[in-house]
DSSP file (Angstrom, degrees, kcal/mol; ACC not computed):
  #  RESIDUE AA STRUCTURE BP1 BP2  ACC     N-H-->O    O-->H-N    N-H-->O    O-->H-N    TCO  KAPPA ALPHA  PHI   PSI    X-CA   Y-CA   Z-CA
    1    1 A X              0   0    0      0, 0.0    13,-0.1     0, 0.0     2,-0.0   0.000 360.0 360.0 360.0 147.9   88.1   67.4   97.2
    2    2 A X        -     0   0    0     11,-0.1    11,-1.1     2,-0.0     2,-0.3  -0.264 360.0-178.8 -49.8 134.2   89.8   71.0   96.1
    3    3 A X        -     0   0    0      9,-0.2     2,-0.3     7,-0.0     9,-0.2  -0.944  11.1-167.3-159.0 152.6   89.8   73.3   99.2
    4    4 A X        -     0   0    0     -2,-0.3     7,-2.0     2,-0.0     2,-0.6  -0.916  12.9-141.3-126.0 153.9   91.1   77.0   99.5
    5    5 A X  E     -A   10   0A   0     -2,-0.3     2,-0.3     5,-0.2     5,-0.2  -0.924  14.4-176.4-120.9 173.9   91.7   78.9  102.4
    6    6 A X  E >   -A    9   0A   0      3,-1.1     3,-1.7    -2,-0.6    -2,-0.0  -0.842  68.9 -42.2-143.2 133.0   90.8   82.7  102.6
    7    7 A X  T 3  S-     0   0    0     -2,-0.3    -2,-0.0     1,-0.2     0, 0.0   0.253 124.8 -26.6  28.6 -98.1   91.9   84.5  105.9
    8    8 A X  T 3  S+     0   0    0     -3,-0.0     2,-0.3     2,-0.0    -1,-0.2   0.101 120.4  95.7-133.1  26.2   90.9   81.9  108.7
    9    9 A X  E <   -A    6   0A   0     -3,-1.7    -3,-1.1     0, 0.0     2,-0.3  -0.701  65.0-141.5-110.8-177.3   88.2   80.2  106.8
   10   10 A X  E     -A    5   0A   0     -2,-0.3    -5,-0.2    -5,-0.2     2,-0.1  -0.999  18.4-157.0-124.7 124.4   88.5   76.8  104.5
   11   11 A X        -     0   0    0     -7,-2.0     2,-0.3    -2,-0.3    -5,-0.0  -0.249   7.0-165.2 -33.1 155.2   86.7   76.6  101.3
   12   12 A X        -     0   0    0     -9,-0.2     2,-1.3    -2,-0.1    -9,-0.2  -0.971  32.4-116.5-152.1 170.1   85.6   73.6   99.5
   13   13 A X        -     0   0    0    -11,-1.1     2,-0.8    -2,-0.3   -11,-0.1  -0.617  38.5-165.1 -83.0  88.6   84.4   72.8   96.2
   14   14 A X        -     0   0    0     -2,-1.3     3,-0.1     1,-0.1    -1,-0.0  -0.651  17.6-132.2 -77.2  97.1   80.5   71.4   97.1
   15   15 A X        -     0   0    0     -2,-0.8     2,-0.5     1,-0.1    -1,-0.1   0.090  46.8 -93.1 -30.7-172.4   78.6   69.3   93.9
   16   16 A X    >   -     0   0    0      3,-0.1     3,-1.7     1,-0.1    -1,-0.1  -0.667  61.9 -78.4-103.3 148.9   75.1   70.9   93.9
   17   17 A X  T 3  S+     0   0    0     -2,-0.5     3,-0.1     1,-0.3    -1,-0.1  -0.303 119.5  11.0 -50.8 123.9   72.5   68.4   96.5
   18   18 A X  T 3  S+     0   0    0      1,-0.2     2,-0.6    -3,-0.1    -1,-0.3   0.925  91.4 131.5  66.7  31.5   71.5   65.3   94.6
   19   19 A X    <>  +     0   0    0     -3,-1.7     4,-1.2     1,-0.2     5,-0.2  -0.811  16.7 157.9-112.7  98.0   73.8   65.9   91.8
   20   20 A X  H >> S+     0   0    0     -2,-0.6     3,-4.3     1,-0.3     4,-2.9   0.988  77.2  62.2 -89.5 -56.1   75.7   62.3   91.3
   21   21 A X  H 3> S+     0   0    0      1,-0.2     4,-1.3     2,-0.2    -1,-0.3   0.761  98.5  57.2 -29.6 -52.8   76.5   63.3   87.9
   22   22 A X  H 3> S+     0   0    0      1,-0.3     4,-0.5     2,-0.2    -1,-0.2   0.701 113.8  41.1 -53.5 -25.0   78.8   66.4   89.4
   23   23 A X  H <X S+     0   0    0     -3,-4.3     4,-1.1    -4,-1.2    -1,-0.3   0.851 101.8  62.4-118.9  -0.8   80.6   64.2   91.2
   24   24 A X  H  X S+     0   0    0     -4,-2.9     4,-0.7     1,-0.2    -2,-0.2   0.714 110.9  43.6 -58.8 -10.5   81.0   61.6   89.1
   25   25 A X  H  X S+     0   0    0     -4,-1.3     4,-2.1    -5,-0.3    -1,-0.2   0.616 107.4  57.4 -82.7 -27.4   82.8   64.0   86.9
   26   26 A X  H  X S+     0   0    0     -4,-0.5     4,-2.4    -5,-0.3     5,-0.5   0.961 108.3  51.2 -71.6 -73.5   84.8   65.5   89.8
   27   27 A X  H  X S+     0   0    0     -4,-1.1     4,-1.2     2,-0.3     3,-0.3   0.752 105.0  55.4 -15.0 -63.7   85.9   62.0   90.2
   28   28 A X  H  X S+     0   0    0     -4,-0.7     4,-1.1     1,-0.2     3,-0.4   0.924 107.5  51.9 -29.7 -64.1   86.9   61.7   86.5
   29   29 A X  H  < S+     0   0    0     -4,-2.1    -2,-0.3     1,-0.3    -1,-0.2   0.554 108.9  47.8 -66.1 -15.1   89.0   64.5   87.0
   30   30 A X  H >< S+     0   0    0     -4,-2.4     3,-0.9    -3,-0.3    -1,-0.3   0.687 103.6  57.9 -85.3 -27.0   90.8   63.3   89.9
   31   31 A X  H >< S+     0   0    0     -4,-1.2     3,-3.0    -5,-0.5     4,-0.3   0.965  91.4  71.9 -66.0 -49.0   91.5   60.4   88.7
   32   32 A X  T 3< S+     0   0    0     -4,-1.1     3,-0.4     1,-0.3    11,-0.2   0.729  98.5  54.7 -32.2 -27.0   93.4   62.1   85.6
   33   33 A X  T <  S+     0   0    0     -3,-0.9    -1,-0.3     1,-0.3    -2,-0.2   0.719  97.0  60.6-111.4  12.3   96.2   63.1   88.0
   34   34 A X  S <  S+     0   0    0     -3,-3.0     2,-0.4    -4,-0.2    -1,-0.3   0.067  82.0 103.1 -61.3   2.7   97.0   59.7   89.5
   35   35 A X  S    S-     0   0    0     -3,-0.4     0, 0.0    -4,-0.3     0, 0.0  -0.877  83.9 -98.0-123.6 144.3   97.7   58.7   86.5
   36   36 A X        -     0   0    0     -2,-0.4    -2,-0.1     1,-0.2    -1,-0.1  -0.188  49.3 -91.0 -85.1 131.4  101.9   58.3   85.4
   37   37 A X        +     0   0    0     53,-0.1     2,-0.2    -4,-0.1    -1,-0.2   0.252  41.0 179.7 -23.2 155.9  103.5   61.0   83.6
   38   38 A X    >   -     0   0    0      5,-0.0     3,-1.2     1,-0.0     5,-0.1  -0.727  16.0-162.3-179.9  97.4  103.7   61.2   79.9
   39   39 A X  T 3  S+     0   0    0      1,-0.2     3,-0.4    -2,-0.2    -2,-0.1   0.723  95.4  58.9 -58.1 -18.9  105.4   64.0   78.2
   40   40 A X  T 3  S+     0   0    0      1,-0.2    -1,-0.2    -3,-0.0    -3,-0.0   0.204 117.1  37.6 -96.3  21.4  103.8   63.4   75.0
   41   41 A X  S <  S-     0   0    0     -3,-1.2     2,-0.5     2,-0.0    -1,-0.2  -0.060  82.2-163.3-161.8  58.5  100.2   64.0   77.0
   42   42 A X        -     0   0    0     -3,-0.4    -3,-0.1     1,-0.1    -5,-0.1  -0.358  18.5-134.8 -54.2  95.0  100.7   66.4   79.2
   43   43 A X        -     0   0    0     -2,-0.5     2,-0.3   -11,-0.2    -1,-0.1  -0.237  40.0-176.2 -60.9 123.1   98.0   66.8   82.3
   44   44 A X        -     0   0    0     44,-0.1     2,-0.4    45,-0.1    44,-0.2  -0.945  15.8-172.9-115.2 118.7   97.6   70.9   82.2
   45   45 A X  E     -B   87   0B   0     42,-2.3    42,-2.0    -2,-0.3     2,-0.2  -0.926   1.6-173.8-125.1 167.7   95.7   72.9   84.4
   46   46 A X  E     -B   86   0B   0     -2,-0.4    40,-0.2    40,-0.2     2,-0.2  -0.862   4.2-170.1-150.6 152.4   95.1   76.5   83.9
   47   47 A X  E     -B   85   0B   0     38,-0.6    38,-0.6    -2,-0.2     2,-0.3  -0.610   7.7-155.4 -59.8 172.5   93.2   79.5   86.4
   48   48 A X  E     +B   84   0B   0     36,-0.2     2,-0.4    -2,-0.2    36,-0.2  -0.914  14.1 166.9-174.9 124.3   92.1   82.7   86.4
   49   49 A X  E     -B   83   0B   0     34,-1.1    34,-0.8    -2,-0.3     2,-0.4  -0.983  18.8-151.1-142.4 150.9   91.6   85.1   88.9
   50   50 A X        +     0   0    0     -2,-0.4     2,-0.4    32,-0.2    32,-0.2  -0.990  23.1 176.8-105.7 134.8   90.8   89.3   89.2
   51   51 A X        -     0   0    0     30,-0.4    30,-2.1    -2,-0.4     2,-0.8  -0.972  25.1-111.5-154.0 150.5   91.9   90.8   92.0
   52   52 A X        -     0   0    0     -2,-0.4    28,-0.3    28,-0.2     2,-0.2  -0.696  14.8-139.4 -87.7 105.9   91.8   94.5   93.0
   53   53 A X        +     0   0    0     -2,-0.8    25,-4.0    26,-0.5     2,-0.2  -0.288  29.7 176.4  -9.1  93.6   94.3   96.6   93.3
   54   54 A X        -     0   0    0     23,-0.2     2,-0.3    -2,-0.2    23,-0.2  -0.604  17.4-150.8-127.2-169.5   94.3   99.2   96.4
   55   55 A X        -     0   0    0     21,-0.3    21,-0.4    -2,-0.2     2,-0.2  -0.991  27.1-106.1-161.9 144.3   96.1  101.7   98.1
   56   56 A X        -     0   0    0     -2,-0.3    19,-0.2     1,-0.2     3,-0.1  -0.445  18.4-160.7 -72.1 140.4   96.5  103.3  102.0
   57   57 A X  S    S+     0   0    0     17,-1.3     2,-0.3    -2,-0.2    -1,-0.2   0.859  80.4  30.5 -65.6 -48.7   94.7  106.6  102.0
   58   58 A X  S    S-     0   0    0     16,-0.4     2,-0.2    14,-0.1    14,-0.1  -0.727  96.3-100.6-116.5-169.4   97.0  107.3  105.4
   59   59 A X        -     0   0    0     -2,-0.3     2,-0.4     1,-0.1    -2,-0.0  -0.646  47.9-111.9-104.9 144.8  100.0  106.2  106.3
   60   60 A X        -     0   0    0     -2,-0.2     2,-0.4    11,-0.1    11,-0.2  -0.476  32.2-113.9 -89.7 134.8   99.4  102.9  109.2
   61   61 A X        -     0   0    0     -2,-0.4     9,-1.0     1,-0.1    -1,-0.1  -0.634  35.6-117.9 -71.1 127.1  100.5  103.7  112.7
   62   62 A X        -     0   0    0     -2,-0.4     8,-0.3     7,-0.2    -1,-0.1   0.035  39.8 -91.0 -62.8 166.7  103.5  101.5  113.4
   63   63 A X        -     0   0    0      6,-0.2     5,-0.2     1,-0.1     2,-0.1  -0.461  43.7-160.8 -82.7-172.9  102.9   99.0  116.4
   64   64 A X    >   -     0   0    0      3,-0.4     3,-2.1    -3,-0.1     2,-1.8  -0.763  35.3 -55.2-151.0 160.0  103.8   99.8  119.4
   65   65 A X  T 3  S-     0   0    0      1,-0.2     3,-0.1    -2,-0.1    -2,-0.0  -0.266 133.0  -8.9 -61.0 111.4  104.7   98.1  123.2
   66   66 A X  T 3  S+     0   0    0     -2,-1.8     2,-0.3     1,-0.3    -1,-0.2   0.845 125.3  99.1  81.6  22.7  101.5   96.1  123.7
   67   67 A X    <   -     0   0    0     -3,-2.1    -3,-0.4     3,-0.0    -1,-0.3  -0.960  65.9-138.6-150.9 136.6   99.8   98.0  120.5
   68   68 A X        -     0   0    0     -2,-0.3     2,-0.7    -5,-0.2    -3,-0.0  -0.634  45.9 -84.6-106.3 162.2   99.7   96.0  116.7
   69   69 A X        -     0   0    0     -2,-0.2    -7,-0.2    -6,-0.1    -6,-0.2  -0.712  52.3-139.4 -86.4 130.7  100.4   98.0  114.1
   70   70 A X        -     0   0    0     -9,-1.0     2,-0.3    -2,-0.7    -1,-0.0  -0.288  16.4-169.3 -88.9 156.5   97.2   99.8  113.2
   71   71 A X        -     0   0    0    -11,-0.2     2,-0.1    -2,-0.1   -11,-0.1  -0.978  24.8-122.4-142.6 153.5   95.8  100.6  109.5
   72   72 A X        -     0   0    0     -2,-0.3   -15,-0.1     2,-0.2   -14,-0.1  -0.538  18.8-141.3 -80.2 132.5   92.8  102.9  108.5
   73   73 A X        +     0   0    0     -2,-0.1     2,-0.5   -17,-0.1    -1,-0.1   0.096  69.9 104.6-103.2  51.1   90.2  100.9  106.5
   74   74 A X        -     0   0    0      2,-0.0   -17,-1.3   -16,-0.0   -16,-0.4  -0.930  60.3-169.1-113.5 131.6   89.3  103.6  104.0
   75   75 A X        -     0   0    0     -2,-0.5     2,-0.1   -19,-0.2   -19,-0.1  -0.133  29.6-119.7 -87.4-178.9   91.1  102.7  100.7
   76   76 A X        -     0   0    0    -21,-0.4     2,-0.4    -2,-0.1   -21,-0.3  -0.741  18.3-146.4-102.3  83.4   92.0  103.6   97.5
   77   77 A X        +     0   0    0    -23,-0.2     2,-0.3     1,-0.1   -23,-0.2  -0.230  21.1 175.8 -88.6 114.7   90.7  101.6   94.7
   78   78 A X        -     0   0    0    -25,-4.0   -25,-0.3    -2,-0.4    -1,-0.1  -0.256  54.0 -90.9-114.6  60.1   93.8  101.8   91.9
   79   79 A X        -     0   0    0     -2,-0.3   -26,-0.5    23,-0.2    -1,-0.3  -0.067  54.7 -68.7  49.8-178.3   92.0   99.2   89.1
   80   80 A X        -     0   0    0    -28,-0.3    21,-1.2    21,-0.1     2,-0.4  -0.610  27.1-139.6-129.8 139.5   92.4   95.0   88.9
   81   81 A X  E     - C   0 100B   0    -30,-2.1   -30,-0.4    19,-0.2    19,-0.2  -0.934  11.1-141.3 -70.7 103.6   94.7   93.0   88.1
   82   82 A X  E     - C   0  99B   0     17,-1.2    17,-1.7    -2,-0.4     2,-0.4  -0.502  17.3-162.1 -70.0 159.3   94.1   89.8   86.0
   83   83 A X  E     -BC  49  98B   0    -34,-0.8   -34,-1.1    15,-0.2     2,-0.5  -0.994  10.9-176.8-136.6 121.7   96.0   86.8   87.1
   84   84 A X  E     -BC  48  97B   0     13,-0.9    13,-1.6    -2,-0.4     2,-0.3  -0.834   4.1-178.0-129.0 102.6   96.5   83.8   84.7
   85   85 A X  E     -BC  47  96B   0    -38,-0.6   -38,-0.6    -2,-0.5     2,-0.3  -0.713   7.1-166.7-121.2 142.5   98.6   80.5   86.6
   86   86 A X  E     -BC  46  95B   0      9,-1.4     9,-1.1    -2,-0.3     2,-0.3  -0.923  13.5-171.8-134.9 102.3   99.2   77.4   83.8
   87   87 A X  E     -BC  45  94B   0    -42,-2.0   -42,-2.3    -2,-0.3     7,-0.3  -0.783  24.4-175.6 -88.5 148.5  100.2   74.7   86.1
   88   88 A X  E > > - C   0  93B   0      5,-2.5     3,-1.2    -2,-0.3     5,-1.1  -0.697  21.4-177.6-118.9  86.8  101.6   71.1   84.6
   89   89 A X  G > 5S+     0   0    0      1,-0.3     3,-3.5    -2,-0.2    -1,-0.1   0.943  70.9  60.5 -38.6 -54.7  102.0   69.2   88.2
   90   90 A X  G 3 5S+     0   0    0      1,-0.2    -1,-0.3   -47,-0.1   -53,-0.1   0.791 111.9  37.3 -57.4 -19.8  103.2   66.2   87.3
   91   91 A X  G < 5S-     0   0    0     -3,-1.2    -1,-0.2     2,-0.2    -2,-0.2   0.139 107.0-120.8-107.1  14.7  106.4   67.8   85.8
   92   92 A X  T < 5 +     0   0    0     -3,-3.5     2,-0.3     1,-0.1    -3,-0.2   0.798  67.3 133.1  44.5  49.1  106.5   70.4   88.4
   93   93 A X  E   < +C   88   0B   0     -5,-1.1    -5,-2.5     2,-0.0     2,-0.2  -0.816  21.8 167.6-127.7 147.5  106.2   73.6   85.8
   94   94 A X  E     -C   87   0B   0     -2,-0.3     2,-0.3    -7,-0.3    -7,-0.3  -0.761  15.0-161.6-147.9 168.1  104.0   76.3   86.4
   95   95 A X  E     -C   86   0B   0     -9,-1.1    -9,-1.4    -2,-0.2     2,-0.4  -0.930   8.8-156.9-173.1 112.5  103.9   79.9   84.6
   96   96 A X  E     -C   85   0B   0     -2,-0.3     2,-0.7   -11,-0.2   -11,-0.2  -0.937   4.8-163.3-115.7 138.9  102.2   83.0   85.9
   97   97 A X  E     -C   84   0B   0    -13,-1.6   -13,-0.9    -2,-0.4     2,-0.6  -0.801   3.2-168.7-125.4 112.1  101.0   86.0   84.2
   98   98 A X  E     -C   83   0B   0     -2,-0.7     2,-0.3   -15,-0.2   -15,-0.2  -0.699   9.2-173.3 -81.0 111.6  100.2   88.9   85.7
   99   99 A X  E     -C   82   0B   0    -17,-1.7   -17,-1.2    -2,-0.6     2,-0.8  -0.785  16.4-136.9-147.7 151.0   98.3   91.4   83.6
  100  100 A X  E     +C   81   0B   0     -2,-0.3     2,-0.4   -19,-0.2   -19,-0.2  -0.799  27.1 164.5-110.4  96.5   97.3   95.4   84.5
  101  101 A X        +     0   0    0    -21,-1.2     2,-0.4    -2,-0.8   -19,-0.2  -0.987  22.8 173.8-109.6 149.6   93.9   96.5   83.6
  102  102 A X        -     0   0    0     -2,-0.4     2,-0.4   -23,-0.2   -23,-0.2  -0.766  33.0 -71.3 -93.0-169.1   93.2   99.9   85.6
  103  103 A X        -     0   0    0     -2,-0.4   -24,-0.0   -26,-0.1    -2,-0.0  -0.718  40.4-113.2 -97.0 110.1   90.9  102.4   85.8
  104  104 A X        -     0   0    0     -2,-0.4     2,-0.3     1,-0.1    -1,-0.1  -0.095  38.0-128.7 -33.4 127.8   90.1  104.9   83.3
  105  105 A X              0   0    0      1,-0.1    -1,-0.1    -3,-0.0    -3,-0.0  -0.727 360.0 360.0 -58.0 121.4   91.3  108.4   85.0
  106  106 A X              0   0    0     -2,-0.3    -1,-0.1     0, 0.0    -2,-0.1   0.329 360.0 360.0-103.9 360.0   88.5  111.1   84.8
């Protein structure tokens, strides 16, 4: 199975309860990457992500002896970023695109 971590927790990709079909497709798809290169049939897999763009409202008090360095959690929200990753694994290539949507100024 796929699994992501996030801070200090672990994702995983979970079928729905009683769904054999979901993993018998998951299964399909895993198999896909056992299977021996071939440039003229190239396994591709491609993502997609948004992720928001912020900014400090004050400046973080640097640490200190026996003190971490502190930050304020009031933000600035400065619009999303789109993210677009085209991995080929087996041929070790990947290509990422990084793309700027902000936020209409009022």
């Amino acid at each position: 199975m796929s699994h992501l971590y996030w801070h200090r927790g672990k994702y995983w990709k979970i079928p729905p309860e009683g769904s054999a079909a979901s993993v018998a497709n998951m299964e399909d798809v895993l198999e896909i990457y056992h299977m021996p290169y071939d440039p003229d049939y190239p396994v591709v897999c491609m993502d997609e992500s948004c992720k928001q763009m912020i900014g400090e409202v004050r400046e973080p008090i640097p640490c200190a002896p026996g003190q971490p360095e502190r930050i304020d959690d009031e933000y600035v929200r400065n619009g999303v970023a789109e993210i677009l990753m085209e991995v080929e694994p087996l041929a070790g290539k990947r290509h990422v695109t990084v793309t700027e949507h902000r936020t209409r100024k009022g």
